[in-house]
N, C-alpha and C positions, 0 to 999 in steps of 0.2 A: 457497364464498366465505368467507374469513377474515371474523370479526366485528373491528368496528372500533375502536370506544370502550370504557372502561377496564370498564363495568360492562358492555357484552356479555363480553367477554373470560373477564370472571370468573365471568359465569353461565354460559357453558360449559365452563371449567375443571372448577366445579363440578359440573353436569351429566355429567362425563364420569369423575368420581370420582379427579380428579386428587389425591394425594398428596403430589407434589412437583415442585420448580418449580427451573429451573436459570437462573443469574444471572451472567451475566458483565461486565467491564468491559474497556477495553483502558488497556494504559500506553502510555509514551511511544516503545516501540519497536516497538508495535501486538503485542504478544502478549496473549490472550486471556486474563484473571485473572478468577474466577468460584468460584462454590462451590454447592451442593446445599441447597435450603432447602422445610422443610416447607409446605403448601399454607396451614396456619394464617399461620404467620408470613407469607406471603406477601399475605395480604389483611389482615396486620395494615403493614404499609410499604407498598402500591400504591401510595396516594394522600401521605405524608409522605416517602418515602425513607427510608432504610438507611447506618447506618455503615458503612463499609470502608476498612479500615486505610489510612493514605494513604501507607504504603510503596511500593503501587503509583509513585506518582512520586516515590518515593526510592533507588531501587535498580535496576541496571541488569538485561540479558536472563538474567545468570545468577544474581539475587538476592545481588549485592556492593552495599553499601549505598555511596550517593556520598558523599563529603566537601565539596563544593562548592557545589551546593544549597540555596539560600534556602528553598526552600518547607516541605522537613522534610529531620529526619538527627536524630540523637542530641544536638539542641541543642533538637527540640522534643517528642519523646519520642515519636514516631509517632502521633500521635492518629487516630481514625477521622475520614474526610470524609462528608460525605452524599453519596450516591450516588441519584440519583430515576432510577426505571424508565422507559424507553420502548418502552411500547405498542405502538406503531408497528410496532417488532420482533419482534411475536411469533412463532416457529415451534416446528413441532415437532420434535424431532431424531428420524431414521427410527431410527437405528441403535442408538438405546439405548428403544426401548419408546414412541416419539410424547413422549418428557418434553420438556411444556413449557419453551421457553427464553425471556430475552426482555436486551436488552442495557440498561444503565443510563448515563447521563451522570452529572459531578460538578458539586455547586453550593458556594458557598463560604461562610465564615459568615453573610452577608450572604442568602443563597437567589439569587445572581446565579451565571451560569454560570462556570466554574472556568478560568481562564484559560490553562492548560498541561493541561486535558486533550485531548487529539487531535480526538474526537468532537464536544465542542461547539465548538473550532476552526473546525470545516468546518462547523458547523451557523450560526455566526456570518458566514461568507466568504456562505454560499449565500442567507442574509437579506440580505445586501450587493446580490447578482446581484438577488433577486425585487424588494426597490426600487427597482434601478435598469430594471425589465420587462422581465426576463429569467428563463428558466426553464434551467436547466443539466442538459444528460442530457449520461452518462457513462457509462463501461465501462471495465471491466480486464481485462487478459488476462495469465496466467502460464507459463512455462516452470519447469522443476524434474526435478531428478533423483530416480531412486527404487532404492535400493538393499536387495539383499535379507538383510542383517546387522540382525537386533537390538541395542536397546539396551545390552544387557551384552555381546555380543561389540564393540560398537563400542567402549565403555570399557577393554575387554579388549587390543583392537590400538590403543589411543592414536590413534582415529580412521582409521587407516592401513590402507591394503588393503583398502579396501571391494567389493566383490559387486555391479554393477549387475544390474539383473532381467534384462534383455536385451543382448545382445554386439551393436560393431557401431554406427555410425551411422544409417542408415535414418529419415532424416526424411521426415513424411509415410508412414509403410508401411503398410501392411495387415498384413501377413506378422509382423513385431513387436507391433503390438496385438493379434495375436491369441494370440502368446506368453501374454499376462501377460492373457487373455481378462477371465475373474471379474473380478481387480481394476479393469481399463478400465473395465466396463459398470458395475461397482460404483460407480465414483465421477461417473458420469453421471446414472446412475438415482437415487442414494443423493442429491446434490447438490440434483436437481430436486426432489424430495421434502422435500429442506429450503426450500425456496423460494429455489433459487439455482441458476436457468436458465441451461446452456451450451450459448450459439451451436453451437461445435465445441468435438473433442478428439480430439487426436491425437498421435501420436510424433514428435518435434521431433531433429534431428541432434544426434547421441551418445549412446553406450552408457546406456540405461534413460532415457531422457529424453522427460516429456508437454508440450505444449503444452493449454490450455486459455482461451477466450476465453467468458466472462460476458455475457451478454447484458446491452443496455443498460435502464436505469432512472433516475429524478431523483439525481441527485451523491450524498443521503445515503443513499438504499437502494445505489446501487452501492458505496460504499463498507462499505456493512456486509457486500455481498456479497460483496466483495474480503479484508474480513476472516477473515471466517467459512469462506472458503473455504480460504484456508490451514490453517486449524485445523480445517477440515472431512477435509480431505484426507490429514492425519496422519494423523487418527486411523483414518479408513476403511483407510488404508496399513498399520496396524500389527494392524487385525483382518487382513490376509493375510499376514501375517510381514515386511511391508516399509517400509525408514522413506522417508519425502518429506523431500527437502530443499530450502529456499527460498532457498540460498546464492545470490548474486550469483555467486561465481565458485567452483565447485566445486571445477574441479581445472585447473592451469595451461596441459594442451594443447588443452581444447577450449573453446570460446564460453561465455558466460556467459549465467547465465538474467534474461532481462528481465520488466518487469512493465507493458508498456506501458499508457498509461494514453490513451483516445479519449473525445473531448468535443465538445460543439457546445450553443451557448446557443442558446433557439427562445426567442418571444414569449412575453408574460406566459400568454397561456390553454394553450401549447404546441400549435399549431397552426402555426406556421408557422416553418423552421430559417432562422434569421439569418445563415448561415453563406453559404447558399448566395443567388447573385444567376443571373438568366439573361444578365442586363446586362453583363458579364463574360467576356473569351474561355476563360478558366480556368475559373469558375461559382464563384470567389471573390469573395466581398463584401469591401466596406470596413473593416465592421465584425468579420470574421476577419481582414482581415489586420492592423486595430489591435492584435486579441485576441493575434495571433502575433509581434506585436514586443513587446507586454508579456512573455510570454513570453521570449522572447530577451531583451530589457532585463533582469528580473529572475535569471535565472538564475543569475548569478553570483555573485548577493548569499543565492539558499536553497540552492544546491545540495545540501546535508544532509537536504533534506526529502526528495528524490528517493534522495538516493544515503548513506545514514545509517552503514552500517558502515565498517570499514578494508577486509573485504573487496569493498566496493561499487565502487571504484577500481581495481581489480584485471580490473572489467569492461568498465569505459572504456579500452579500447584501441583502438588501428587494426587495422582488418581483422577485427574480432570481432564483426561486426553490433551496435556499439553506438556512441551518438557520442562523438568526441572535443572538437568544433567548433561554435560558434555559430553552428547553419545549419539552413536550413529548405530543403524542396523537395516536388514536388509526385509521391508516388508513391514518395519515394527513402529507404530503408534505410540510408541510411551518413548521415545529417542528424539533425541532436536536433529539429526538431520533422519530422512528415513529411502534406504536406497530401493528403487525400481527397476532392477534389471529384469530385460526379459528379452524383447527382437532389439534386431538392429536400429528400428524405430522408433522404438516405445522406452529403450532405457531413458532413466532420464531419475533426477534428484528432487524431493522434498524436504523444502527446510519448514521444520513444524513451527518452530520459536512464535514465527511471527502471527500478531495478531490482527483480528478485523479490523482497529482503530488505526494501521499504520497508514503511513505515506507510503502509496505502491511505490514511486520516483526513488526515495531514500531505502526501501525494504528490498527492490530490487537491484540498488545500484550498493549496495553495503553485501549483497551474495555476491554479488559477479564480482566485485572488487575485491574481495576474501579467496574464494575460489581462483583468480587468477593471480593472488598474494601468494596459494599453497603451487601453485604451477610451475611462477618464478623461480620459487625457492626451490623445486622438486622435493617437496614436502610429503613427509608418510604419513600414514595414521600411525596412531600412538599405540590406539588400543586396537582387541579381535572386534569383529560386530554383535552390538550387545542382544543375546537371547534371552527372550523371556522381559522381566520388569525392568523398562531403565530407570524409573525411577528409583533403583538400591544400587545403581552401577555410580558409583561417581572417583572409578579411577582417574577421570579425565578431569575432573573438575566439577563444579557448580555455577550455575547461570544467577548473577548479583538479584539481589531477593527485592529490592524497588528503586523506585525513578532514582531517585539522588545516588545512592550506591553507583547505579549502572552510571550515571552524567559524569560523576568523577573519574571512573575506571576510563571514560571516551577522552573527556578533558583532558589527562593527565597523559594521554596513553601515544607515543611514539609511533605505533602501528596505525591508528587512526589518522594520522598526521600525515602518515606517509600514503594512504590511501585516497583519501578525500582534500589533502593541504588545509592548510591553518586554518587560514581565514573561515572556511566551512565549520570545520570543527567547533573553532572559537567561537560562531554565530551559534549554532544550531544548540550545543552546550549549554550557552547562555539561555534559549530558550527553553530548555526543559530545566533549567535549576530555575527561571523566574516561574514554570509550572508546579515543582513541587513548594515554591514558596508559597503561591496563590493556594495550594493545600495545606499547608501545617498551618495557617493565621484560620483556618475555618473551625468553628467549634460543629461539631457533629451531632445529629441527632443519637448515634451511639455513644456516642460521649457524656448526653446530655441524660441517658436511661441509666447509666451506670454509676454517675460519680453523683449526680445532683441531690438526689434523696438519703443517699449513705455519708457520703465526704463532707 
């Protein structure tokens, strides 16, 4: 059993002749920022916190600094923020020697929790849920391709003509997981060892392509496990010569990788799922289907939270197993939200929208924050549950068709304001309209086969 409190922790650190201790944070596009620090230093900051540059939320996934940005840029000279460790998190990493990890939040000069960073975001939405006696368990599950090109052959072909591990669609196979055997089991075994339990895992349709579904846990350990997992799975991928990619939409002819995100609020002791009623010919309760018209009400005002890149919208298509439509049903794959009633244990909600490329932090603190918007309000569904194809149902609306569409509707949007406050909004907004910027200045190699020889 893991010890729990800050000074078990450290007496067994100690006891274990621990050296050195690994530290990470996330930014705002949920990539893991971190660094190697000796075990002294580490029991000299456990209890004060640690400077860390606050570049982290000044600069985007490829380390371009933003222009736009209230919070820092070159107007305030990058200063370090405090960064306080949480305990909570501690594991060990199998794959590099048991070196202890453990993730840290940011606080602000004030010692109050840091308003645009991800983590305390969701750590703020889920004190909202436990006041109002509610206990939030959650889960994620990923799709991702896995290609067998190195980093420098990747740089080498301009991205282009990548290598999947295995030929061939084959969702679900046996015969393809066993192709790529070592790596599979590797990132099974390797996973749970980090304390990051997979339900399943399997080959998902299209060439090299896993599915992987997270067992569930309270909203903030699954979200760390959602994170951690992506960056867990890199790196385990490239000890076998293969890189993972969490692209929403890899490559134009085939489906795009989702990140679905599955939830259900139980009572305050978590004993009992609120989700489900017996009362009901469905075994939907009242109080899910408020939670799933917050959801559908809010949607349109975060969509960024879910769907964050330019390549995110690329996934929202018709007929790509992703939604296009403000629609909900029960069982149904072509719907952004998709209901699971069944025992008193097992109901529980998917929201499809979201993609592989999201920030778990922001993807699950933008449901529970909707879903507890539709609660407040005792809010109804609009519409019946859509049967058959949702993408032709759009009595409810339509999901904005890319990055800038969706940034305005958040920027602009009173409901977003009132969920996450300004200052969030304001930050996070700003970095996705300086991402579609960094996209409209690029000339395209489809740009460049269409206009150049004809125009």
């Amino acid at each position: 059993m893991q010890p729990q409190t800050r000074h078990e922790i450290l007496q067994l650190l100690q006891a274990n002749n621990a050296d050195a201790i690994k530290l990470a944070v996330t930014d705002i596009d949920g990539v893991l920022r971190g660094k190697l620090i000796s075990f002294e230093k580490f029991v000299a900051i456990a209890e004060k916190g640690f400077g860390f540059c606050n570049v982290v939320f000044g600069w985007d996934s490829g380390d371009m600094a933003y222009d736009n940005t209230a919070y820092t840029g070159w107007h305030t000279g990058y200063p370090d923020a405090t960064a306080v460790i949480d305990f909570d998190s501690f594991r060990k990493i199998p794959w590099e020697n048991d070196t202890p990890f453990f993730l840290a939040d940011f606080k602000d000069e004030k010692g109050k929790d840091l308003a645009i960073c991800p983590r305390s975001l969701l750590k703020r939405i889920n004190n909202e849920a436990i006041r109002a006696g509610y206990t939030p368990f959650f889960s994620q599950e990923f799709e991702w391709f896995n290609v067998k090109d190195n980093a420098n052959e990747l740089h080498q072909k301009s991205f282009a003509d990548t290598r999947p591990i295995t030929q061939g669609m084959f969702g679900y196979s046996m015969l393809r997981a066993a192709e790529k055997q070592a790596f599979f089991y590797d990132i099974y075994h390797s996973l749970k060892k980090f304390d990051i339990p997979l339900e399943g895992l399997h080959t998902e349709t299209g060439p090299g392509v896993y599915e992987a579904a997270i067992t569930y846990s309270d909203i903030i350990e699954a979200a760390d496990r959602a994170v951690l997992f992506k960056s867990s799975v890199k790196q385990i991928a490239k000890q076998h010569g293969i890189i993972a990619t969490f692209m929403a939409k890899f490559t134009e002819s085939l489906p795009g990788c989702s990140g679905h995100v599955h939830q259900s609020l139980w009572d305050a002791a978590g004993n009992q799922n609120l989700f489900y009623t017996a009362k009901s010919k469905t075994g939907i309760s009242t109080l899910m289907e408020s939670y799933m018209a917050g959801l559908l009400h809010c949607m349109p005002h975060i969509l960024p939270m879910y769907a964050p890149t330019v390549n995110s919208y690329k996934r929202l298509v018709e007929g790509a197993w992703a939604p296009t439509t403000l629609t909900w049903g029960i069982d149904n794959r072509t719907t952004a939200l998709r209901a699971l009633p069944g025992s008193p244990t097992a109901t529980r909600l998917e929201t499809r929208v979201v993609g592989s490329d999201c920030n778990p932090y922001l993807a699950m603190a933008a449901c529970l924050a909707s879903g507890l918007y539709g609660i407040k309000n005792n809010m109804k569904l609009k519409t019946k549950a859509t049967n058959g194809n949702g993408y032709t149902d759009i009595k409810n609306g339509v999901l904005p068709k890319n990055l800038w569409e969706a940034t305005q509707a958040m920027k602009n949007s009173g409901i977003a304001k009132e969920l996450f406050g300004e200052t969030f909004v304001a930050h996070f907004t700003a970095t996705r309209e300086w991402e579609w910027r960094q996209f409209m200045k690029v000339v395209t190699d489809w740009e460049m086969k269409r206009y150049m020889e004809i125009i």
